[in-house]
N, C-alpha and C positions, 0 to 999 in steps of 0.2 A: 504493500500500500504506500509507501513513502518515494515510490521512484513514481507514483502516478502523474507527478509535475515536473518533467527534469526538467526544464526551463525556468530560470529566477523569472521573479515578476518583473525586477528591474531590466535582464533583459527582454523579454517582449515590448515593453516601454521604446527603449533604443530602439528596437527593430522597429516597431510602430511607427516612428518618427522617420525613421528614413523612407520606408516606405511610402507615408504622405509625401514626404519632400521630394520622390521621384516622380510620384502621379501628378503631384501640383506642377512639378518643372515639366512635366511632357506637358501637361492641360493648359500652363501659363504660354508655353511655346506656340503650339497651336492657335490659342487664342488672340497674339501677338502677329503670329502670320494672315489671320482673317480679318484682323482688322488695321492692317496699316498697307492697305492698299497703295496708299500714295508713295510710296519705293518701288526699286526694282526688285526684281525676284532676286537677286545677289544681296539687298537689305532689308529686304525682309528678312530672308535666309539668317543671314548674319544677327538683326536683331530678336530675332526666335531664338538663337542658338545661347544668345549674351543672355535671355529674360531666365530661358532655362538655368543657367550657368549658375545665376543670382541666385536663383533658389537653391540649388543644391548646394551652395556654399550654408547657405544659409539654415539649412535643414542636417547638413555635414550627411549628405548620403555617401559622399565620399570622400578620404581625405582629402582637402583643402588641394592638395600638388595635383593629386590625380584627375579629379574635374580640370583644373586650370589646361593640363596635355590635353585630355578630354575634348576640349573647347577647340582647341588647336586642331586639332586631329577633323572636328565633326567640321570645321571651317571650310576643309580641303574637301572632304568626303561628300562633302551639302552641296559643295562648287560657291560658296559664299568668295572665299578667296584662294589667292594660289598661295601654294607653300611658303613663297617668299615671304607674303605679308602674316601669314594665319601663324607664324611660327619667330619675326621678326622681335619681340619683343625681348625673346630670348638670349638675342644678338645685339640688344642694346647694353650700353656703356651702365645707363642707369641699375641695370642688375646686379650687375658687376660691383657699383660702388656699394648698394645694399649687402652683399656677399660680406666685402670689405667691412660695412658698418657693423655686421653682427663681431665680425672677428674684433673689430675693436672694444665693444660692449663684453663680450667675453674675458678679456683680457685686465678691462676694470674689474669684473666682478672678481674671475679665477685670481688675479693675482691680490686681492684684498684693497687698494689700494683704492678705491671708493668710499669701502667701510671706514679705512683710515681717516680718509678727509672728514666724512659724518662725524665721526667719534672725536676728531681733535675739536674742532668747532665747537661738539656739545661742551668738550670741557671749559668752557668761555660763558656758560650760560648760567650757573647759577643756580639758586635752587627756589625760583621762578614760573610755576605751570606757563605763564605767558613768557616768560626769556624763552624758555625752552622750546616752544612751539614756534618763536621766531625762528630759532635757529634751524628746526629743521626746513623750516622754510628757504631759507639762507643755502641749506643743504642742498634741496631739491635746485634751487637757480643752478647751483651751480653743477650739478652732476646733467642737467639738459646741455650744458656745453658736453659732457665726457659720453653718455652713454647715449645711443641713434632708439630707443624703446622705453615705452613709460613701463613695461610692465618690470624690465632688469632695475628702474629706478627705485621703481616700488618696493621689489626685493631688497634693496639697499637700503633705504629708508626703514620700511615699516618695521623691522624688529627692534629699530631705535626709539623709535615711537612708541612702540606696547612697553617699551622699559620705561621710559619717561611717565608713560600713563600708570605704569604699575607703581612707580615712586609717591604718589598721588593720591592713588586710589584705598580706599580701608576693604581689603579682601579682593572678589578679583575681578579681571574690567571689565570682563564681558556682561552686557547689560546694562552697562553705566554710561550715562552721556559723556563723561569724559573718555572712553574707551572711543565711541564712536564720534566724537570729535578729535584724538585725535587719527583716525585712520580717514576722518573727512581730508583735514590737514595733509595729511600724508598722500593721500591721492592729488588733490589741487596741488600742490607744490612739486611734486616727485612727475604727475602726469603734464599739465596743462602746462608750465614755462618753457617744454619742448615746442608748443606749437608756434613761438616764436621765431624759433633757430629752424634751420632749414635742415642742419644734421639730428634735429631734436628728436626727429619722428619720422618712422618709414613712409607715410602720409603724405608727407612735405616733399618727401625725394620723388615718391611716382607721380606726384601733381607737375611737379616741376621736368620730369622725365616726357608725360604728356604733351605739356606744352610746347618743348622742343620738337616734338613729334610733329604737330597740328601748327603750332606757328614760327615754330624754327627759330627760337628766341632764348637764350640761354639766362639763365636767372643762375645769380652769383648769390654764395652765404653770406656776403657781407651785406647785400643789399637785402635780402631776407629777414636781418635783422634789424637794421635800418625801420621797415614798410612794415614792420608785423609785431619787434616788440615790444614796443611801446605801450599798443590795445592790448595785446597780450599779459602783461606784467599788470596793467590797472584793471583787467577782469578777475585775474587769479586773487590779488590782494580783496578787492572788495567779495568773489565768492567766499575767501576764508572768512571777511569778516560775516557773511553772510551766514556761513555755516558753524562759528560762534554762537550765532542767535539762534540754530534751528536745533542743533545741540548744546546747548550751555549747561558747563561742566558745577558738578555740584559742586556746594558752596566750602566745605573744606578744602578742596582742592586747589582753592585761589588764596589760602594762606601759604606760605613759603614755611616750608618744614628742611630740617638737614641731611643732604643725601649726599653720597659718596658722588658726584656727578662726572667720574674721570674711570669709576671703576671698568668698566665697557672698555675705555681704551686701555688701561693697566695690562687688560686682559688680552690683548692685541703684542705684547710684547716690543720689544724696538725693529725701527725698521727693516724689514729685509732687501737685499739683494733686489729681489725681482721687482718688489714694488720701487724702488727706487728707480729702476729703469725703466718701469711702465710710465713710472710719474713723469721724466725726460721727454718719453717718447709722446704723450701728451703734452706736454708743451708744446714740443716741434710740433705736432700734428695742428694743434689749436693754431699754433702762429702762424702756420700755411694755409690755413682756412680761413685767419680774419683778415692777412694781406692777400686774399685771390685777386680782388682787383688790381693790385699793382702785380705782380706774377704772371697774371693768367692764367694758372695749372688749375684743369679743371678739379672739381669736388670728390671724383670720384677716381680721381686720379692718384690723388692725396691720402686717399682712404686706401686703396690698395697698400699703395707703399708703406702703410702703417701698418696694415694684414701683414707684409713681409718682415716690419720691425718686430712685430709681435710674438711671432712664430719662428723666426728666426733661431737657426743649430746656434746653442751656445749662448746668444745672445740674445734671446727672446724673451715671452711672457707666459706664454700658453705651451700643454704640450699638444701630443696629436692626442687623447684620447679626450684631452678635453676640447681642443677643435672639433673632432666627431659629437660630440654634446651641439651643437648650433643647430636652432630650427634652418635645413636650408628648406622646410616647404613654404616660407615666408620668399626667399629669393625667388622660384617657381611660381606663387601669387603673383610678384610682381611682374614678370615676364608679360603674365597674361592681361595681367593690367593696362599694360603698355601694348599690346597685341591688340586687345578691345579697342583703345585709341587709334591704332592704323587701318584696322579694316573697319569700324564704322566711320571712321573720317573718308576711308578711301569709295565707301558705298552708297556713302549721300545720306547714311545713316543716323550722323552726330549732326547734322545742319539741319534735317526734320524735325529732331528730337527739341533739339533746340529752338526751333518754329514752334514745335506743340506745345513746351512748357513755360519761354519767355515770349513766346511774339502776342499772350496777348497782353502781359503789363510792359512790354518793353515797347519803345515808342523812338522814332530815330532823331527826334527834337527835344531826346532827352538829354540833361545832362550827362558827361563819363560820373560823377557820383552819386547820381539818382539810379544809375543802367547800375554801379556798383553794386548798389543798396537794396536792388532789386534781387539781384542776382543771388545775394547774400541770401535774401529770405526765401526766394524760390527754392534755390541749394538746400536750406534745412527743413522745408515740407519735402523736397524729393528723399531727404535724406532717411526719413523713416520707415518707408516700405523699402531701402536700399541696405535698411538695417548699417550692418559696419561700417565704418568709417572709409574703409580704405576701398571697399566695392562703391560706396554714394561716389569719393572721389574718380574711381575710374570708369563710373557709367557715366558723371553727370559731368564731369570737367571736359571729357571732348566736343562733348554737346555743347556746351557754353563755349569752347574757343570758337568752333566751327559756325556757330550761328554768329557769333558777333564778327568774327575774319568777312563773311557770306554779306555782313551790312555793310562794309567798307568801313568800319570805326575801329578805333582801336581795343584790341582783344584783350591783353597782357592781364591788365587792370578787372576786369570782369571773370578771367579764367583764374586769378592768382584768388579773387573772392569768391569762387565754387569751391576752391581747396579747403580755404580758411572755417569755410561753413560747414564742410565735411569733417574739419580737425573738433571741432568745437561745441557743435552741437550734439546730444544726449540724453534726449527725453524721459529714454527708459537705461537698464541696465546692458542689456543684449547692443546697443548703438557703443560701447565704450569696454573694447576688452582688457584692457588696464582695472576697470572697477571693475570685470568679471571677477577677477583675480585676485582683486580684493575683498570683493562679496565673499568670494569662497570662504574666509578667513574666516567668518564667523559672527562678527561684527555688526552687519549690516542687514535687518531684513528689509524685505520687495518695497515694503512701504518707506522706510526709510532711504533704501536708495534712488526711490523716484521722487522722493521731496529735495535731498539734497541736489543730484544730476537736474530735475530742473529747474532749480532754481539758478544753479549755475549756469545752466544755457540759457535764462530769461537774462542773465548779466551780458554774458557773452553775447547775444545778439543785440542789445541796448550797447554797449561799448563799440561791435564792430560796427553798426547801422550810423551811428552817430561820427564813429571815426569816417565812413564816407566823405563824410560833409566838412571832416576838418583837418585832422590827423594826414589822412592820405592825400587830399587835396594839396595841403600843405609842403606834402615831399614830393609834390608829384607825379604819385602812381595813377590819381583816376582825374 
């Protein structure tokens, strides 16, 4: 009687899910091809095969790599496009530097020397609940320069943060608004100051990877940081203050009690060897990234040569078993990323799309920061059925170069605000896989993370909407 169910309940669950998410991706496919009549049959083709694609990412009927070939594969197969394009993104630079970016994000974490920087800083803070939680702030600015992923930030951060909250707290955090302020904390600080920097976040590089593609216009990190973070850094600061107010931490907790506040790093011992070289090899790497303007070596270029510093016999950071550890099906999403970008631009695909979603609030006697600001809001309604960040990015930003390239205006400005909208907005949990990852922790339930994630996207869209008109005008961009 006890083998009458070999199947857990949890797996029929999983199965159950993938199997909607393939009948949804074939039914969404279909229904995609009967009604966008106004393409050719090669864009149709091709946007049936993209709506599918979405979903099954979305659904994970397959890993995440395998869809992406997948796509590639049914491109050629459908006759949407030929080899060259269906499979091009793979051959792009952009991959490459991703590749590169993980190997450098590895390499702060493997060789400790992240944690380091965290831990000396805290020792500077005192025994403070508010010092404290500035610093990890402090923390998080500045690991967006070191590490290209909010979720390896967050790794770094947040076990500084449950000790800071534990110093605090009477018995244990889970539960306590100060627990869950601060992994609010720790998420806005550790995630969102990447969306400024262009190496901050994978996001940043395939938007920017795109538009190379679509308007053959090369966006430099220095200017990145320049035109982004500014809004950037005054949304992050006011959501902390914002999720101060939605969490406020109990009232013992804001008296200053004595704690050993250096034990953490004590425990870290003197520096080593490796971290010492990692920390070099970051410098260089940083300083050839904020002079690109004057240099010219592109971004991804720089990044390699840092993968080779880092890995390097003898004089490296990483070994190989910990190189083998790297998500590369993160570099494979991007490919396809970048793929999606060439053959619906090439199919007439990303100029419709872009008709259907801005032509009817975009208007050609608009201002470039009203077309911005449009852009921006459109970008984050499409963002929600596009669910992830980095799939809103690669559906919705060719669409927006190619419609705006198709009116004779200037694109740059309106395609770099598809991206920004994609980086930033977060309705729900599932739009922001950094706070996946944090939810898991424990910390956080559904309700809770929908009040915090939206209230920091009502900031972020009030900050970026508003930078339109002044911020960006101001330097230029729109």
């Amino acid at each position: 009687m006890e083998n009458l169910n070999p199947v857990p309940v949890q797996e029929k669950s999983v199965l159950s899910k993938e199997i909607y998410g393939l009948v949804g991706a074939i039914l969404l496919g279909l229904i995609v091809w009967f009604f966008s009549a106004g393409l050719s049959p090669q864009g149709r083709m091709a946007l049936s095969l993209t709506m599918a694609a979405i979903v099954m990412w979305v659904f994970e009927v397959y890993p995440v790599e395998i869809t992406a070939v997948l796509l590639s594969t049914f491109f050629v197969f459908m006759g949407a496009a030929n080899p060259v394009d269906a499979f091009s993104g793979y051959g792009d630079s952009i991959v490459w530097f991703i590749f590169a970016a993980l190997v450098f994000g590895t390499a702060v974490e493997q060789s400790g020397i992240g944690k380091r920087i965290a831990c000396t800083l805290m020792r500077f803070s005192g025994s403070s609940f508010k010092s404290m939680m500035a610093i990890i702030v402090v923390v998080g600015a500045l690991l967006s320069f070191l590490t290209p992923a909010g979720v390896e930030r967050l790794l770094i951060i947040y076990p500084i943060a449950l000790g800071v909250a534990a110093v605090f707290v009477k018995g244990t955090v889970k539960g306590t608004n100060t627990g869950k302020l601060a992994m609010a904390i720790t998420y806005l600080a550790g995630n969102t100051f990447g969306f400024g920097i262009l190496t901050g976040i994978a996001v940043n590089i395939l938007g920017v990877g795109i538009i190379k593609q679509i308007l053959g216009i090369d966006v430099y990190w220095s200017q990145w940081i320049t035109w982004f973070g500014v809004p950037i850094v005054i949304t992050t600061l006011i959501s902390i203050f914002v999720a101060w107010k939605i969490f406020p931490p109990e009232d013992y907790v804001l008296q200053s009690r004595e704690q050993d506040a250096s034990k953490e790093f004590s425990n870290l011992g003197p520096i080593t060897g490796v971290e010492k070289r990692a920390l070099l090899y970051l410098l260089i790497i940083l300083g050839l990234w904020a002079t690109d303007r004057w240099h010219h070596l592109p971004s991804w270029g720089v990044a390699i040569f840092s993968a080779a510093l880092f890995c390097g016999p003898g004089f490296g950071v990483i070994t190989k078993e910990q190189l083998k550890k790297i998500q590369f099906s993160i570099v494979i999403f991007s490919g396809a990323a970048i793929t999606i970008g060439t053959v619906l631009g090439k199919t007439g695909v990303a100029t419709w799309m872009g008709k259907a979603l801005l032509g009817t609030f975009i208007k050609p006697d608009m201002s470039p920061q009203a077309m911005g600001a449009v852009t921006y809001l459109v970008g984050a309604v499409a963002h929600i059925p596009l669910v992830e960040s980095k799939t809103a990015a690669a559906a919705f930003t060719p669409a927006v170069a190619a419609y705006f390239k198709s009116l004779g205006v200037p694109a740059l400005g309106p395609s770099l605000m598809s991206i920004i909208s994609a980086d930033t907005v977060a309705f729900f949990p599932y739009m922001m896989m950094p706070f996946l990852a944090l939810m898991g922790l424990g910390y956080f339930s559904t309700k809770d993370s929908i009040k915090l994630l939206s209230s920091y996207t009502a900031v972020a869209i009030c900050v970026q909407v508003l930078s339109c008109f002044t911020w960006y005008h101001w330097i230029g961009l729109l």
